[in-house]
DRENDO-1510 file (C-alpha; in Angstrom, 1 decimal, always signed):
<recs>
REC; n; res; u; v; w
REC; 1; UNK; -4.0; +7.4; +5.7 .
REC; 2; UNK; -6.3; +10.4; +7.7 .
REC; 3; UNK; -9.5; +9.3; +8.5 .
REC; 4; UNK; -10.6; +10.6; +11.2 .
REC; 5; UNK; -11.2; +14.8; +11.8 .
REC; 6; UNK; -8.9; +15.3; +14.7 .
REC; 7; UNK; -6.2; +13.5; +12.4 .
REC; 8; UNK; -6.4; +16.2; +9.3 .
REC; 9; UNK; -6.9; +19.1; +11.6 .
REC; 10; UNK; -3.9; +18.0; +13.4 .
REC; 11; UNK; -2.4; +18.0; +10.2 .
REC; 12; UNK; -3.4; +21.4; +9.3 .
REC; 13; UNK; -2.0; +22.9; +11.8 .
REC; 14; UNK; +1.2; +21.1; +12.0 .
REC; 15; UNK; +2.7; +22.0; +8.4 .
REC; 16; UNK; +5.6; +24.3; +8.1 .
REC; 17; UNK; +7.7; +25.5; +5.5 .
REC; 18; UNK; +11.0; +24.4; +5.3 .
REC; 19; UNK; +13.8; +26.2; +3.5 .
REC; 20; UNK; +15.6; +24.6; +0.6 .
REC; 21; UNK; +19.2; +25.0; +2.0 .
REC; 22; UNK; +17.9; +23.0; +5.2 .
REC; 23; UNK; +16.5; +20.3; +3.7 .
REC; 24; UNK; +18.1; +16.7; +3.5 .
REC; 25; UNK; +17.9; +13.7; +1.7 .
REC; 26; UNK; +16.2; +11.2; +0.6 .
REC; 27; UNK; +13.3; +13.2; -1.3 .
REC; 28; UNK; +10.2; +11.2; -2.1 .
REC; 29; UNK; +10.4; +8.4; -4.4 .
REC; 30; UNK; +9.6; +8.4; -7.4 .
REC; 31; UNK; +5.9; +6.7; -7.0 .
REC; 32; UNK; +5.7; +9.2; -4.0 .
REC; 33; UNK; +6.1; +11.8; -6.2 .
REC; 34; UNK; +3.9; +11.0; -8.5 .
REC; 35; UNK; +1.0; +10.5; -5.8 .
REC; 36; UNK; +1.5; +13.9; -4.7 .
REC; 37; UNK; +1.2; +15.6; -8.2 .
REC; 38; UNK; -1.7; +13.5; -8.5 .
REC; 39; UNK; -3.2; +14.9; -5.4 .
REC; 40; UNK; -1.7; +18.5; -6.5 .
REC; 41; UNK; -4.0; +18.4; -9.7 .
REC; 42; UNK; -7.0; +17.6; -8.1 .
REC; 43; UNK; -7.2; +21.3; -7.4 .
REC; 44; UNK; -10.8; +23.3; -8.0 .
REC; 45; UNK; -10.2; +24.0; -11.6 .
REC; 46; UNK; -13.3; +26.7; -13.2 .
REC; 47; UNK; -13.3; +25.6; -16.8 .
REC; 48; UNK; -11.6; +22.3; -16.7 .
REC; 49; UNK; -8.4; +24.5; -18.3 .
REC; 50; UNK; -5.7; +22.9; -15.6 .
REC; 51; UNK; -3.9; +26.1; -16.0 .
REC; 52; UNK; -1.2; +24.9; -14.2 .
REC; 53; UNK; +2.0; +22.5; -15.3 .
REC; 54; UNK; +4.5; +20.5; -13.4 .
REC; 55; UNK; +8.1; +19.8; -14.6 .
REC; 56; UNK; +9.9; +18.1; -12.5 .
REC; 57; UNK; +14.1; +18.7; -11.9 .
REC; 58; UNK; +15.6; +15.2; -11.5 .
REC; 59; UNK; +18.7; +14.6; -9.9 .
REC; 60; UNK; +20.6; +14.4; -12.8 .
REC; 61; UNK; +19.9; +17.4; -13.9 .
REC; 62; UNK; +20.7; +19.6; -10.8 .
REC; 63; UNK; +24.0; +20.4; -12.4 .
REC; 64; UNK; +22.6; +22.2; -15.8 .
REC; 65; UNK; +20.1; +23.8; -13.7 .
REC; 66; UNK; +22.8; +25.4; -11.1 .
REC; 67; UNK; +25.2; +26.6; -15.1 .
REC; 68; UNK; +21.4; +27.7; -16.2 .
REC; 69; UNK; +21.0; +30.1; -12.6 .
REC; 70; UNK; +24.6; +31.0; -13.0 .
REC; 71; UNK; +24.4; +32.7; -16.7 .
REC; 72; UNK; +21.5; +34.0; -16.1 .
REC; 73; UNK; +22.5; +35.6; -13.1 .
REC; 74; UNK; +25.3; +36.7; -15.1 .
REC; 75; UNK; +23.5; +38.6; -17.6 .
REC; 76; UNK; +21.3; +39.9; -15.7 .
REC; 77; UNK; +23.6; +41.2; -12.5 .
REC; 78; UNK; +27.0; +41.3; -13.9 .
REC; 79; UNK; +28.3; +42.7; -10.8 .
REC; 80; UNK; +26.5; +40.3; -8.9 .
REC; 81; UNK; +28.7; +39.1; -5.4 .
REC; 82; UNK; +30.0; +35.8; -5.3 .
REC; 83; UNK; +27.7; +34.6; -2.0 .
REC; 84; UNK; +24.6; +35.3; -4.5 .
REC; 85; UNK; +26.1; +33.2; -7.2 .
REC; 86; UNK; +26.6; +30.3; -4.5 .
REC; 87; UNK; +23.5; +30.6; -3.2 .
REC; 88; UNK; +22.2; +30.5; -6.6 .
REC; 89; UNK; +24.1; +27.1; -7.2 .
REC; 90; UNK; +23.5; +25.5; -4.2 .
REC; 91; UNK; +19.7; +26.0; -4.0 .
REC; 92; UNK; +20.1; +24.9; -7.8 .
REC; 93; UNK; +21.9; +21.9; -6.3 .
REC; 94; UNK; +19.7; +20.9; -3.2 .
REC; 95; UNK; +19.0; +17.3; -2.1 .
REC; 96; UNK; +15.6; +18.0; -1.9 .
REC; 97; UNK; +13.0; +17.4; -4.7 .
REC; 98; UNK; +12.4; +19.7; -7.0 .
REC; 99; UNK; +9.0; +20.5; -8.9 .
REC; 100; UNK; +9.0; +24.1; -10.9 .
REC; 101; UNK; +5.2; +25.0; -11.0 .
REC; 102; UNK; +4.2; +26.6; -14.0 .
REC; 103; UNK; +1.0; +29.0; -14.5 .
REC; 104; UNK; -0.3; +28.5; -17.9 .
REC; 105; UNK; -4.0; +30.1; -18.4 .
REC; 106; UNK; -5.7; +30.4; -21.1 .
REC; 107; UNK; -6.5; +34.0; -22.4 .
REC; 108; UNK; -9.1; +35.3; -23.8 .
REC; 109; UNK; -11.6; +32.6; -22.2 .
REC; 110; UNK; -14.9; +32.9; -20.2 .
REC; 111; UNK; -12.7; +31.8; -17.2 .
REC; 112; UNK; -10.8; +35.0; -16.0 .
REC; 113; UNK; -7.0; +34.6; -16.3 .
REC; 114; UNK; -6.9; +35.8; -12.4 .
REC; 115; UNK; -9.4; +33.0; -11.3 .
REC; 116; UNK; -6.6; +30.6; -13.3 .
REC; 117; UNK; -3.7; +32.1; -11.5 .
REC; 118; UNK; -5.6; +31.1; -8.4 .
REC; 119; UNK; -5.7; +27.9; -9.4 .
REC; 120; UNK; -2.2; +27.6; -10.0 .
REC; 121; UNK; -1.3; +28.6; -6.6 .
REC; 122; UNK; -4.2; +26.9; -5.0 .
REC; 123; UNK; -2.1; +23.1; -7.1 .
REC; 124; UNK; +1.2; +24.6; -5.5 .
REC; 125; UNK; -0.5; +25.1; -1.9 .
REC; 126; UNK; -1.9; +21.1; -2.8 .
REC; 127; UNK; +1.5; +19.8; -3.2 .
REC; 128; UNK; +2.9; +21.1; -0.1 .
REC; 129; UNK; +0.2; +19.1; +1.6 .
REC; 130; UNK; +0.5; +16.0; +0.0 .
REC; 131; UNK; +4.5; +16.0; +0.7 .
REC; 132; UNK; +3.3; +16.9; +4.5 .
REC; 133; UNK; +1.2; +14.6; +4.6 .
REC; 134; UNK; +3.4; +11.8; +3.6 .
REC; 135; UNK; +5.6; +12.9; +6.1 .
REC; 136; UNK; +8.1; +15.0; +4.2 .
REC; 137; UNK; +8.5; +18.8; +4.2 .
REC; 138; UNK; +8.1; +21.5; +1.3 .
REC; 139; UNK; +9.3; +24.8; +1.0 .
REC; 140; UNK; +8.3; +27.3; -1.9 .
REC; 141; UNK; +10.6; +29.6; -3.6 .
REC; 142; UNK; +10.8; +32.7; -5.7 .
REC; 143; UNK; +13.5; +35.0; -5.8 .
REC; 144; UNK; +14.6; +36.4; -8.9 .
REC; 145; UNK; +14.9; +33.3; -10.1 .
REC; 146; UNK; +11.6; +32.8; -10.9 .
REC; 147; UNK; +11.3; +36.3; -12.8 .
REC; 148; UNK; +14.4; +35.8; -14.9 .
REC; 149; UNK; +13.7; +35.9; -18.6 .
REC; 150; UNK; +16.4; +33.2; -19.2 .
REC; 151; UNK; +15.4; +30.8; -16.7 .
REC; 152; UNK; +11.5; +31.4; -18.0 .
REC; 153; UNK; +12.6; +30.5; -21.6 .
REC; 154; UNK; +14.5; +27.3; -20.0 .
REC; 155; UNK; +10.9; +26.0; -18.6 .
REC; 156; UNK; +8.0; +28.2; -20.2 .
REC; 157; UNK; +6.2; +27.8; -23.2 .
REC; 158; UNK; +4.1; +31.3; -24.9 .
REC; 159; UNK; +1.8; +32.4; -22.4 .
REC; 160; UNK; +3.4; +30.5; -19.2 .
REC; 161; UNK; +5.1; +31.8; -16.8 .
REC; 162; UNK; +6.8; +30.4; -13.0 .
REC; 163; UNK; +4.9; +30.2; -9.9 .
REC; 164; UNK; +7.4; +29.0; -8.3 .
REC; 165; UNK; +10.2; +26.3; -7.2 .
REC; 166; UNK; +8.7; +23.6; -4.7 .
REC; 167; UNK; +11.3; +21.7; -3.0 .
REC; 168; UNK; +10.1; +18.4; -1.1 .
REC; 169; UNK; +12.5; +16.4; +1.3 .
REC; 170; UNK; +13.2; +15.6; +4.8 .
REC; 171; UNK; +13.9; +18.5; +7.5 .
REC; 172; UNK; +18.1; +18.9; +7.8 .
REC; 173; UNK; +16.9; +20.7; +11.1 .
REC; 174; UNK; +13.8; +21.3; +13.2 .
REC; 175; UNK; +11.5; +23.4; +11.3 .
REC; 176; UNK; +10.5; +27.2; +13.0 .
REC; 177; UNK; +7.2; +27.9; +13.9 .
REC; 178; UNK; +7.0; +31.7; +12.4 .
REC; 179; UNK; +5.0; +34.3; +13.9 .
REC; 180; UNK; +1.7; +35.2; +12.4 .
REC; 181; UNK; -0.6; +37.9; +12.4 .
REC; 182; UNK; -3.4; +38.2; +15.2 .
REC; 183; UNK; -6.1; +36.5; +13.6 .
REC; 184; UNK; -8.4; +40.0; +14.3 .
REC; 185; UNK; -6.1; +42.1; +11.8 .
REC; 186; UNK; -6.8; +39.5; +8.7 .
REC; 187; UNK; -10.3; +38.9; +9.4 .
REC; 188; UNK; -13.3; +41.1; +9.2 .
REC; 189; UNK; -17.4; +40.7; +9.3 .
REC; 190; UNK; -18.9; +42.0; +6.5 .
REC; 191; UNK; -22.1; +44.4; +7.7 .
REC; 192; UNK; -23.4; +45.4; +4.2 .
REC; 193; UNK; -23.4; +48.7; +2.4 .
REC; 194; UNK; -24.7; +50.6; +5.6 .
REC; 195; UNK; -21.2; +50.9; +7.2 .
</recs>
């Protein structure tokens, strides 16, 4: 448990991504898991909407989820190569945890649909700190995946639509710090209208 500053600001800085394909078993437990969703909805929420939803991929279902990636890849890219199918299937198939985050605002209320996107990625963002702070590592994923019309229908409801694929599990190999942007390009003072 953090509870002193130095603790939470070393763990701040000390979170990295971790891809999917590099990632090992064993994921969290189950009561792990739950703990982090838990934390993951505690997210600022305008409204009280909670416009996002979890469903979690369980091990036993890795295989329908790798056929589901594999026809829809097939109708959508028929001539797709063989090394995307695989790669398809084996990030369908990963050791790793899986949690598919859903957005699902409500239109057409006093609470802008953008500020509920927001939330929904602010939940995803609260995940991957909750499995980094319980020691494991998280990577989030798109691709085209995430887009696909037949993998939406497979998870989404009217309305909802996928943030994205979180996968939580312990690093198969040191994780890369990436190179960032000088702080100085990605932050400016504001100096009113008079600029």
């Amino acid at each position: 448990m953090l509870n002193d500053r130095s603790s939470i600001l070393s763990l701040l800085t000390t979170r990295r991504s971790g891809r999917p394909r590099d990632m090992a078993g064993p994921g969290p437990s189950d009561s792990e898991l739950r703990q982090m969703l838990e934390i993951a909805a505690r997210t600022p929420d305008h409204g009280k909407l909670s416009p996002w939803r979890f469903v979690i991929v369980g091990p036993d279902q890795r295989d329908a989820l790798a056929d589901l990636f594999r026809t829809a890849l097939a109708d959508e890219e028929p001539e797709a190569p063989a090394a995307k199918i695989g790669k398809a299937v084996d990030l369908a198939r990963s050791e790793a945890a899986l949690v598919v985050i859903l957005s699902t605002p409500t239109e057409r209320h006093k609470v802008p649909v953008w500020e509920q996107q927001l939330s929904c990625g602010a939940a995803a963002m609260n995940l991957l700190w909750a499995a980094h702070a319980m020691g494991y590592v998280g990577g989030w994923v798109t691709g085209w995946q995430a887009y696909s019309p037949a993998v939406a229908e497979a998870f989404c409801g009217p309305g909802e639509r996928i943030a994205g694929f979180l996968f939580i599990g312990q690093p198969g190999r040191e994780l890369e710090e990436r190179s960032r942007e000088p702080l100085e390009t990605v932050v400016r003072h504001w100096h009113g209208t008079d600029t």
